[in-house]
N, C-alpha and C positions, 0 to 999 in steps of 0.2 A: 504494500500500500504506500501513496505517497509521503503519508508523514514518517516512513521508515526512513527517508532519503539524508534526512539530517542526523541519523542514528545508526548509520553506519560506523561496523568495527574500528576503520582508521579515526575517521572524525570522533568516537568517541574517545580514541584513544589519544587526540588533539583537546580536546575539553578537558581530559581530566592532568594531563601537561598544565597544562593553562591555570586549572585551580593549584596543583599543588606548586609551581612558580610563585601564584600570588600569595598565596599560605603564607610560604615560606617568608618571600621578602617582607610580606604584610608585617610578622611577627616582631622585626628587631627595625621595622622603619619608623613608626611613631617614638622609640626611646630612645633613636641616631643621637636628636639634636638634644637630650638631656643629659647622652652619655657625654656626647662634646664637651658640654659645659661644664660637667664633674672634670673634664680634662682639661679644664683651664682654658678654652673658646668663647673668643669674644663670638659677638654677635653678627658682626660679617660674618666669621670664618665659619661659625653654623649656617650660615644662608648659601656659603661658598660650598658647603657638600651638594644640598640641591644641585646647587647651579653645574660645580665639576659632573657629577653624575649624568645631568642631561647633559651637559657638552658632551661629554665620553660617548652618549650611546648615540647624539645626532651624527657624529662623526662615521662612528662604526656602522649604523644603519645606513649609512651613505653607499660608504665602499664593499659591504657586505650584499646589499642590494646588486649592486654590479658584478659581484662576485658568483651571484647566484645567478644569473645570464652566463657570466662567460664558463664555467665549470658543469651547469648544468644539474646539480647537486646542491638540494636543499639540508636533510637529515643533517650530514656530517655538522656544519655549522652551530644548528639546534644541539647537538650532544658535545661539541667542544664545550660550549658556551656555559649548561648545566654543569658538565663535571669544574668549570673556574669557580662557579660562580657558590658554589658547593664549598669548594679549596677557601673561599675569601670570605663565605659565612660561618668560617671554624677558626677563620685567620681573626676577626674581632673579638677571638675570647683572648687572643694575646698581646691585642692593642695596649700599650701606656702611654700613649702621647698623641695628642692630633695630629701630625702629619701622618703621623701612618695611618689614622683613621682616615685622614681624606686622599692617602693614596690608594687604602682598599675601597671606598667609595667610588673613585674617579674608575680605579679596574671593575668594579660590580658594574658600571654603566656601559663600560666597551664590551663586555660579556654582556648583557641586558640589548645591548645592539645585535651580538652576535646571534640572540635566541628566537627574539622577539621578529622582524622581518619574515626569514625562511617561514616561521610558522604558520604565517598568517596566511603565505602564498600557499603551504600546503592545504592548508582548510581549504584554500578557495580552489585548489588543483580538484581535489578530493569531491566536493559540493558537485552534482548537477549544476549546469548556469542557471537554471531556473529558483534553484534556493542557495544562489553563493551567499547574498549575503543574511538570509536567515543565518547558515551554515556561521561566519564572521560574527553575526549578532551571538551566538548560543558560546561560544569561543571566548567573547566578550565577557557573557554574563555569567559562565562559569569560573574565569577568573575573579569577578565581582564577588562572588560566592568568595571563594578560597579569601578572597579581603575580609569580609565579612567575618567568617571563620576565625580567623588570625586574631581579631580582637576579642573575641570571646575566650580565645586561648590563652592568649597574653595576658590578658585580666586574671586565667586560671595561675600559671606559672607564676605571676606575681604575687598573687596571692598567699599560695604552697611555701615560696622560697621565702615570704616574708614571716609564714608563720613556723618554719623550721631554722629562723633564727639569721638567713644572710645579710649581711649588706645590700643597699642599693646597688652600686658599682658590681657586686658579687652574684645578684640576681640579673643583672644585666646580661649579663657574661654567660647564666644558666639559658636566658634567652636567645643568645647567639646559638648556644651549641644545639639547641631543637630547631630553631634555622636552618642550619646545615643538616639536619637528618632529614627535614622533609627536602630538605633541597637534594640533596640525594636520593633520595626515592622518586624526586621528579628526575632525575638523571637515568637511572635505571630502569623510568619509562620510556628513556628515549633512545634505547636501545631495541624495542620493540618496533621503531617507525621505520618501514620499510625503506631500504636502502636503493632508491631506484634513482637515472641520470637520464633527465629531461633533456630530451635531442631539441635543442633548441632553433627554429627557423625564422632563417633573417627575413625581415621584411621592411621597406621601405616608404619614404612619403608620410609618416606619421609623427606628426607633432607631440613631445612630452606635452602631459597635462598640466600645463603651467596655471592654470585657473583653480585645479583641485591642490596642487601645491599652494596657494595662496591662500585657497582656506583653510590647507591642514595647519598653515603658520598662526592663521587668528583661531583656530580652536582651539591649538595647544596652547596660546595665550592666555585666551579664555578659561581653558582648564588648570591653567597654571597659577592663576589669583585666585583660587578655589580660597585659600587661607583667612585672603582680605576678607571675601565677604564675613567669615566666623566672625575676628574681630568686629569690623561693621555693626552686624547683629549685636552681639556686645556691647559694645558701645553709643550705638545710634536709640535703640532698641532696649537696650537691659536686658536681655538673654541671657541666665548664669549657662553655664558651660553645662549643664545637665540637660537643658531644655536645648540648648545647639544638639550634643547628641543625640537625644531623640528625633530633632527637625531633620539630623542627617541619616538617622537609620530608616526615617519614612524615605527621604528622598531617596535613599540609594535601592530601595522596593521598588519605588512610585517608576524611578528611572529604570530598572530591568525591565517594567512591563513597556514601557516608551520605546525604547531601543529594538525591543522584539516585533513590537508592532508597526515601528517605523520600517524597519527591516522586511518585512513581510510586503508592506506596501510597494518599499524597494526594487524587489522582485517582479510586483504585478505589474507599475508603471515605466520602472526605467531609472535609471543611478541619477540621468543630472535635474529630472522632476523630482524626486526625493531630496538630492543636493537643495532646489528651491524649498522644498519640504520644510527642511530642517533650518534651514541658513535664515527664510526670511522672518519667522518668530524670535528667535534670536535676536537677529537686529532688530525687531522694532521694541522687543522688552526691554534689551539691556539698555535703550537709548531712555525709555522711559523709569528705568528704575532709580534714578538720582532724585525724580520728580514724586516716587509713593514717598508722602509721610506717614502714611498708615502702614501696621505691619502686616497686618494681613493682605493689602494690595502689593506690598513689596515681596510679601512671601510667594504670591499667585505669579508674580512676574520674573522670581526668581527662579520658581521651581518650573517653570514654559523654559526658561532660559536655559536652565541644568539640560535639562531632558534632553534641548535639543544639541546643546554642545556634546554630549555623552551618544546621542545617536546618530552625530556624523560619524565617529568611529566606522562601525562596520561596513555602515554607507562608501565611505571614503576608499575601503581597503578595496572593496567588492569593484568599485569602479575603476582602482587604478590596477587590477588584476583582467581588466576584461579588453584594455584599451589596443594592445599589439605584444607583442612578442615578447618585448622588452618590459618583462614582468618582475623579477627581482629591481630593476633600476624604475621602476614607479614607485614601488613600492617602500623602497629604500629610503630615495627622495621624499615620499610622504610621510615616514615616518621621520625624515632627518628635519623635515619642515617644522610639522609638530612639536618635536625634541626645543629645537631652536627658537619655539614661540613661547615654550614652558620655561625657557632661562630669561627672558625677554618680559614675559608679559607682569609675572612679580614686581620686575622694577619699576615697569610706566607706572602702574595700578602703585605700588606703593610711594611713590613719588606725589602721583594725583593725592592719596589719600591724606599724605602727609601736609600738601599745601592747598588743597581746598576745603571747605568748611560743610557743614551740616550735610545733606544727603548727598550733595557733590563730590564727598569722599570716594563715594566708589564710583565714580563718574570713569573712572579707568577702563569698567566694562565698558562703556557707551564710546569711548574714543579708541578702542580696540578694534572693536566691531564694527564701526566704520567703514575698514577695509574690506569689510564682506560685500559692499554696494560693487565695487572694480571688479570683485572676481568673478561676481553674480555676473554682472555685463560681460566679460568674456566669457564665461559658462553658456551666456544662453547665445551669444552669436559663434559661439566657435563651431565648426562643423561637425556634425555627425559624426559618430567613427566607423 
């Protein structure tokens, strides 16, 4: 039957890569930047791991991308990358100093480059073209899941090592090394992804998607001042930090069902009507969200806003996998665009928020997103492919 099509052996054995990946990283990424600061990290140099980390991985998604054209071979990539990345979530139990913290950071992102690309091309290899990007959405939102997971986890482990008497710095440390074990047992999935070499055919006369690169650069933006808006809330708002995690456990539900359904649509109308899909709510929310002083109208135009930044993902991938030949270097580029909008878009948004006043703080979204009007316009005059 057709709903078996996304339920296939390989593709689930790509889903569930996916979640134990995010597990993993999930566990020891929220206590990065506390551990920093027990190591003596001013407050650049914690903002400097983000940023090193997406530099690292926009880089290597670049040229990994291309790598996957010219060799023809996805898997190897994906199971280098797990067994580093494994090696460098066992290497933080022996960190004593921030540089070395932020050298294993900066290599977790060139591995994070190394994993992350090949995979997504394999889902979309794997998918019928009729449900590639459901196929990309479930990929998505089982990663999502393994996030989710991780925090419920982490809360357990801190909890255990604080009542059997460890240190802060010493429970930390107990959190790296269950890092590394699911990180390894996502490595030892990825010796089961069939070993095959894409006979790659040249073809000509086709323009990279310079319009879908241009919006993976403001989404990843966009997704990248995820932070601001918390503070925001806080601030603007009086949100204690308990009612933020609840607003983000709804959202991150509310957003798996958005992404699945946007996804589905995807398939039945076409990648760059869904690209309009998703892109023009977007822009017209984030433009008007400086302007809600009510929280509840802020909340309704944030969470249209989330959804939709969250379900260009799969949208995005699905598109730049269907375009020509040259499928590892779309794909690469897209996610090196993205990568390079999330080191990027922190600074505008915190910058704006730092020198404008009352709801114009987060006015960061609204001057981001701007740039989605140019790509929308080459999006919809560029030719057919």
């Amino acid at each position: 039957m057709k709903r078996h099509q996304l339920l296939k052996k390989p593709l689930i054995l790509f889903y569930t890569i996916a979640g134990a990946g995010m597990l993993g990283h999930g566990l020891f990424r929220p206590i990065l930047p506390i551990f920093a600061r027990r190591l003596g990290a001013t407050g650049l140099e914690v903002g400097l791991l983000t940023s090193g980390f997406m530099l690292a991985r926009a880089v290597m998604s670049f040229f990994i991308g291309r790598g996957v054209d010219i060799t023809g071979r996805r898997d190897i990539f994906t199971r280098i990358g797990f067994f580093f990345v494994f090696v460098i979530a066992l290497s933080y139990f022996f960190v004593q100093g921030y540089y070395g913290l932020l050298f294993l950071r900066f290599c977790q992102g060139l591995c994070s480059g190394l994993i992350w690309p090949p995979m997504q091309v394999m889902v979309a290899e794997e998918a019928p073209i009729n449900y590639r990007t459901r196929a990309l959405s479930l990929y998505q939102i089982t990663g999502r899941i393994g996030g989710l997971l991780s925090r419920a986890l982490l809360s357990l482990i801190l909890i255990l090592t604080a009542r059997v008497g460890l240190g802060e710095i010493a429970s930390f440390r107990v959190v790296f090394l269950f890092g590394g074990v699911i990180l390894f047992a996502g490595f030892i999935e990825t010796l089961s992804i069939p070993g095959r070499k894409i006979k790659i055919e040249k073809k000509g006369g086709e323009r990279p998607p310079y319009p879908l690169f241009i919006l993976g650069f403001v989404f990843g933006a966009l997704m990248g001042i995820g932070p601001i808006s918390i503070v925001y809330l806080n601030e603007r708002f009086h949100i204690n930090p308990v009612g933020i995690a609840v607003l983000l456990l709804f959202l991150d539900v509310v957003t798996i069902g958005a992404m699945y359904a946007t996804s589905y649509l995807s398939d039945r109308i076409g990648f760059k009507r869904a690209l309009l899909l998703v892109s023009i709510p977007c822009l017209i929310t984030t433009i008007y969200m400086p302007f809600a002083s009510v929280l509840v109208l802020f909340l309704f135009l944030y969470f249209i806003a989330r959804m939709s930044i969250s379900s260009f993902m799969p949208i995005s991938r699905a598109y730049a996998t269907s375009i020509n030949s040259k499928v590892g270097m779309n794909i690469g580029t897209l996610n090196m665009s993205s990568n390079l909008g999330a080191v990027f878009g922190p600074v505008i948004a915190g910058l704006v928020y730092d020198k404008f006043l009352h709801g114009f703080k987060i006015a960061g979204y609204s001057f981001i997103a701007l740039l989605i009007i140019p790509a929308i316009l080459f999006l919809m005059f560029k030719k057919n492919e």
